[in-house]
C-alpha positions as MATLAB code, in Angstrom:
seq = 'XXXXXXXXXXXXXXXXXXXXXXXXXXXXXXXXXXXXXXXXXXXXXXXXXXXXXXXXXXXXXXXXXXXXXXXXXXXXXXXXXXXXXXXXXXXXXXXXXXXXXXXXXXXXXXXXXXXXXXXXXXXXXXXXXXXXXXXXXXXXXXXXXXXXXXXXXXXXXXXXXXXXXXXXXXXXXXXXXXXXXXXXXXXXXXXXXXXXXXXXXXXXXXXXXXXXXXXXXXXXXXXXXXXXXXXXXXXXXXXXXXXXXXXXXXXXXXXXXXXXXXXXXXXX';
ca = [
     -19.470  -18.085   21.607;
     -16.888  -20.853   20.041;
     -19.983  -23.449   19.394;
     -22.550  -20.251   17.836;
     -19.797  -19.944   14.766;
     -19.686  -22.065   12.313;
     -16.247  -24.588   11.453;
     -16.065  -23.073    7.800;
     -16.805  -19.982    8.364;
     -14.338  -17.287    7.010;
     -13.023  -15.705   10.035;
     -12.195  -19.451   11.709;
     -10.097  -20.089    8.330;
      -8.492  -16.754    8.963;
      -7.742  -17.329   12.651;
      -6.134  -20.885   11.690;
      -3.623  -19.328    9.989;
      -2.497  -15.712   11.195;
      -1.398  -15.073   14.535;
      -2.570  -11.637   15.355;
      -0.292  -11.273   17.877;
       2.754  -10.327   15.812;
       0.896   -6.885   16.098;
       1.748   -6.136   19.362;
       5.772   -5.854   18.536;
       4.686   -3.676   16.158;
       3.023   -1.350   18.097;
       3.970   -1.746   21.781;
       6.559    1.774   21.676;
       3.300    3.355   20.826;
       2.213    2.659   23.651;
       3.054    3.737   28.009;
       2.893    0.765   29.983;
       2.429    2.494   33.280;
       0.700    4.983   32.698;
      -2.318    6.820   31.555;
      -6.159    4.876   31.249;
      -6.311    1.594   29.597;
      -5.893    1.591   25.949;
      -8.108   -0.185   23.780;
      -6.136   -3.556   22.782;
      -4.324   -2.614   19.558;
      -5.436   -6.010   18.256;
      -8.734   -5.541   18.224;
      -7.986   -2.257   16.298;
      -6.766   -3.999   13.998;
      -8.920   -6.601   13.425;
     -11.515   -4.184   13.240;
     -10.182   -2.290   10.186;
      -9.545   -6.297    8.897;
     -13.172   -7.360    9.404;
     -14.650   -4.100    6.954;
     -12.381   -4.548    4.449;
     -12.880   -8.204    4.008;
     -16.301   -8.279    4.118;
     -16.581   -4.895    1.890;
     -18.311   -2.682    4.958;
     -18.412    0.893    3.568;
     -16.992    2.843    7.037;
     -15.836    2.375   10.518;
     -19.365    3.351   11.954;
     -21.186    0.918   10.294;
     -18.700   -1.632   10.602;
     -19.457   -1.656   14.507;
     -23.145   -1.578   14.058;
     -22.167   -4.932   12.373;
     -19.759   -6.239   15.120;
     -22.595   -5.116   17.281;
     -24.853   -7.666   16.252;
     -22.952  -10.199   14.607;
     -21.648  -13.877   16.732;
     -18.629  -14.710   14.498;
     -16.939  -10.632   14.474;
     -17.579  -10.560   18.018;
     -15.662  -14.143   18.271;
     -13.148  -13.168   16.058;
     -12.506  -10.124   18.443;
     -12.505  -12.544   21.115;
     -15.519  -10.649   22.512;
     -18.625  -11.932   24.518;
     -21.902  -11.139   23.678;
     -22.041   -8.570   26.756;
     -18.280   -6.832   25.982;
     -18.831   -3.358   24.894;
     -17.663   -2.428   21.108;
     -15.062    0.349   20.744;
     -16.252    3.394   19.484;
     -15.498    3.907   15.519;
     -14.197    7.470   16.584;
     -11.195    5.263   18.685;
     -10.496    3.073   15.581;
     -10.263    6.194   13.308;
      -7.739    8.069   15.675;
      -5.432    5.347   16.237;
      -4.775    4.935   12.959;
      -4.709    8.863   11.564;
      -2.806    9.974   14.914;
      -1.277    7.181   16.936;
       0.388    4.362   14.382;
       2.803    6.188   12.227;
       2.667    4.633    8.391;
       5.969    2.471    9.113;
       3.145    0.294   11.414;
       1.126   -0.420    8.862;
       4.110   -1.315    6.443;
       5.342   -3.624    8.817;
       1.983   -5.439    8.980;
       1.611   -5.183    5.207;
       5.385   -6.706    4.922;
       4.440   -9.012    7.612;
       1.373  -10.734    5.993;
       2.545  -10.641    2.559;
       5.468  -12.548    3.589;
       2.915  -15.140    5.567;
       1.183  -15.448    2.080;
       4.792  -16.304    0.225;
       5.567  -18.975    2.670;
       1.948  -20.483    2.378;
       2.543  -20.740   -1.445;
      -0.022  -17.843   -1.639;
       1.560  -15.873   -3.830;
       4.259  -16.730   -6.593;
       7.241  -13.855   -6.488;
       9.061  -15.453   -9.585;
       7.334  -12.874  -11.447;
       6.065   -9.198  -10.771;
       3.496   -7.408  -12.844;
       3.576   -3.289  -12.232;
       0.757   -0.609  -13.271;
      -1.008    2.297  -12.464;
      -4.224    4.387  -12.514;
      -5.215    7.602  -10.985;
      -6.936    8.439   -8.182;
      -9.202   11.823   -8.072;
      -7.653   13.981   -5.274;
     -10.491   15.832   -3.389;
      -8.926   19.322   -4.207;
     -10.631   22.292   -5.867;
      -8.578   21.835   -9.873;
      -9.102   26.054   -9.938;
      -7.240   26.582   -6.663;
      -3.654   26.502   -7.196;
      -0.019   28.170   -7.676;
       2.826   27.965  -10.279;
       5.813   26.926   -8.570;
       9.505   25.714   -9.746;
      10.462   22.363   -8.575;
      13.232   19.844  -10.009;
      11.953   16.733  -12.530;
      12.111   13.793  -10.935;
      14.733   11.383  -12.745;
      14.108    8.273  -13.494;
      15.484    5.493  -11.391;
      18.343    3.463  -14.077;
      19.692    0.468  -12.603;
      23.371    0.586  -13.672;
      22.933   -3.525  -14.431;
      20.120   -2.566  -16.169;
      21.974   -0.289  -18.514;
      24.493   -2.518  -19.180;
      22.787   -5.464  -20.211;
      20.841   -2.981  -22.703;
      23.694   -1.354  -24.108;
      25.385   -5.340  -24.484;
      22.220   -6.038  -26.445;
      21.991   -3.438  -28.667;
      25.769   -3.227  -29.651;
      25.098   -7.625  -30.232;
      22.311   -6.271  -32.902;
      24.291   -4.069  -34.897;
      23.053   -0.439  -32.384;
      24.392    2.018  -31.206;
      24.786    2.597  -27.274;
      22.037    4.335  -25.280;
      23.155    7.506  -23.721;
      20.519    8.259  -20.870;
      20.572   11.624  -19.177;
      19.342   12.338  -15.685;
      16.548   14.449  -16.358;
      17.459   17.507  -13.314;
      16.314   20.466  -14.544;
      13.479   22.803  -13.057;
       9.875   22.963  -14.487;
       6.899   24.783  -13.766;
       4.562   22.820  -11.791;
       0.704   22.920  -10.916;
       0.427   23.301   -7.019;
      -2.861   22.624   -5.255;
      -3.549   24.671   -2.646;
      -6.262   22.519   -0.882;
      -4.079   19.358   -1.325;
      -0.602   20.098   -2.371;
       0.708   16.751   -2.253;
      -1.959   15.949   -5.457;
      -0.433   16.926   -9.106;
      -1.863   17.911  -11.893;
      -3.713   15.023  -14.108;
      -4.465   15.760  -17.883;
      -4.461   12.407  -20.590;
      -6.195   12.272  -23.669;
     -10.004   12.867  -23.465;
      -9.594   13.171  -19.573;
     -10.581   16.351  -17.813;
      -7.738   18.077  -15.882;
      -7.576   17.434  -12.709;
      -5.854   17.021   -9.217;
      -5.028   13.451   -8.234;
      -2.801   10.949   -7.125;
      -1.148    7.913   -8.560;
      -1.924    3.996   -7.200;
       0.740    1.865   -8.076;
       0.112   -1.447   -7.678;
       2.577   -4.668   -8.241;
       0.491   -8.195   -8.566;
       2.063  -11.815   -9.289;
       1.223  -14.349  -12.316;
      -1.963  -15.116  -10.452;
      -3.214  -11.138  -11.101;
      -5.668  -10.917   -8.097;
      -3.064  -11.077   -5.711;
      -1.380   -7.594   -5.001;
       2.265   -6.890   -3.702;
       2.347   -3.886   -2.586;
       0.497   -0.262   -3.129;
       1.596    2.934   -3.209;
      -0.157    6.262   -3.388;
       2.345    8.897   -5.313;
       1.312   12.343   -6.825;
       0.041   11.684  -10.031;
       3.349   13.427  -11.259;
       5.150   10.431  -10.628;
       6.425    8.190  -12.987;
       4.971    4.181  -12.509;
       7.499    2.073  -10.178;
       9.630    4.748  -10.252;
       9.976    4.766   -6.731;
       7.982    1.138   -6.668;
      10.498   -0.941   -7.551;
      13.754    0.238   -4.963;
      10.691    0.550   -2.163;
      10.072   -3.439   -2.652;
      13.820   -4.208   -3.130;
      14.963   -2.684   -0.005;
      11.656   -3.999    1.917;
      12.267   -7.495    0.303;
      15.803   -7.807    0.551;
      16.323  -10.144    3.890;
      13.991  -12.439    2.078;
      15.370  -15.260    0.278;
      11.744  -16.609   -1.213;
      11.104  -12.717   -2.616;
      13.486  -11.927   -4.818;
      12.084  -10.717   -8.255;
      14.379   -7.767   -8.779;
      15.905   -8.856  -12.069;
      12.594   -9.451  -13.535;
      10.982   -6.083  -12.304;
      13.745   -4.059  -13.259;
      13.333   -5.124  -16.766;
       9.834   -4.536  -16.592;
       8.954   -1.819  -19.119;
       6.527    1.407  -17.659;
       4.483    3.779  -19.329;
       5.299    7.701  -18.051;
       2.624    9.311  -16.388;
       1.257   12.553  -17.113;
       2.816   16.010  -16.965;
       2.163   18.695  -14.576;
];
């Protein structure tokens, strides 16, 4: 199999350089080791999911019909021609059902941090936005409910070094309020984690908001988050990466982020 893949081939370059076997701390308390039928190798799970994302493959189904008949997925599985490809249906449940979302943070954390240390990515400075996401919810099936407003996260540094600058220019103080008071919200009944989108020429709808953090380069991201559209950009972004982050000495951006300027997101 080793000599039917080429040297510069994509997956070789990827193999040189990630050790795939960091995974299995990850996941082993997922797993019985005495007991029960043999589990698929959590591994190859991943590497799976790896292999249709980085080529662009559309779903899990037809990503093994393409691992069926293709040399260098099979060898970066470490499969023979001969070993039998796990069922998409496997690949889908282990990560819905079995892996709990801290897994896949870990592995996130975990390869982001590989990229850092490779001089991959450049942490000195963060760049935040956000865009919505259509949730797949019925916009004429919901409820009116009360819920709190979500106040927005004021580093006390933060306010400090404002207030010293605008007393320095002749201003007066900001006085920020923590915003705590109940409003009616738009509720989805088909997917009540969603909120209620509505901006300028946009049609109302349910969806969600991606938050995304990149370096100076742009195309490389730091970290994603899907948040109800409610939510207000790195509102919850920026202590997420912070507390993730903060063993690290090489990722440490925090005074730079925190400074960083948002745009609020729409109402419900």
């Amino acid at each position: 199999m080793d000599m039917l893949v080429p040297e510069e081939h994509l997956l070789r370059k990827v193999d040189r350089v990630i050790n795939f076997d960091r995974i299995y701390g990850f996941v082993e308390q997922y797993y019985c080791p005495d007991n029960g039928r043999p589990a698929v190798d959590p591994v190859v799970l991943f590497k799976m999911v790896f292999i249709q994302h980085l080529f662009g493959i559309p779903s899990l189904r037809r990503t093994v019909e393409e691992i069926n008949v293709n040399v260098a997925y099979r060898w970066f599985l470490g499969f023979d021609l001969t070993t039998k490809v796990p069922h998409f249906s496997t690949v889908s449940y282990a990560f819905a059902t079995r892996f709990p979302s801290e897994v896949f943070e870990q592995v996130f954390s975990w390869i982001l941090e590989e990229a850092v240390v490779h001089g991959c990515i450049d942490p000195s400075v963060v760049f935040i936005d956000a865009t919505h996401v259509k949730a797949n919810a019925n916009r004429k099936k919901y409820t009116k409910e009360q819920a709190k407003r979500a106040a927005r996260i004021y580093d006390e540094q933060l306010r400090e070094e404002i207030n010293q600058d605008r007393i320095a220019n002749g201003k007066k103080p900001l006085k920020l309020k923590e915003q705590d008071e109940e409003i009616t919200v738009t509720k989805s009944t088909t997917d009540p984690d969603s909120g209620m989108f509505h901006k300028g020429e946009h049609e109302r709808a349910f969806a969600y908001t991606t938050h995304v953090a990149c370096d100076r380069r742009g195309f490389l991201c730091w970290t994603l988050l899907l948040l109800p559209e409610t939510s207000t950009t790195a509102l919850l972004l920026i202590p997420s990466m912070a507390e993730r982050w903060s063993g690290s000495p090489k990722l440490k951006p925090w005074s730079w982020m925190q400074r960083t300027r948002t745009c609020g997101s729409a109402k419900r």
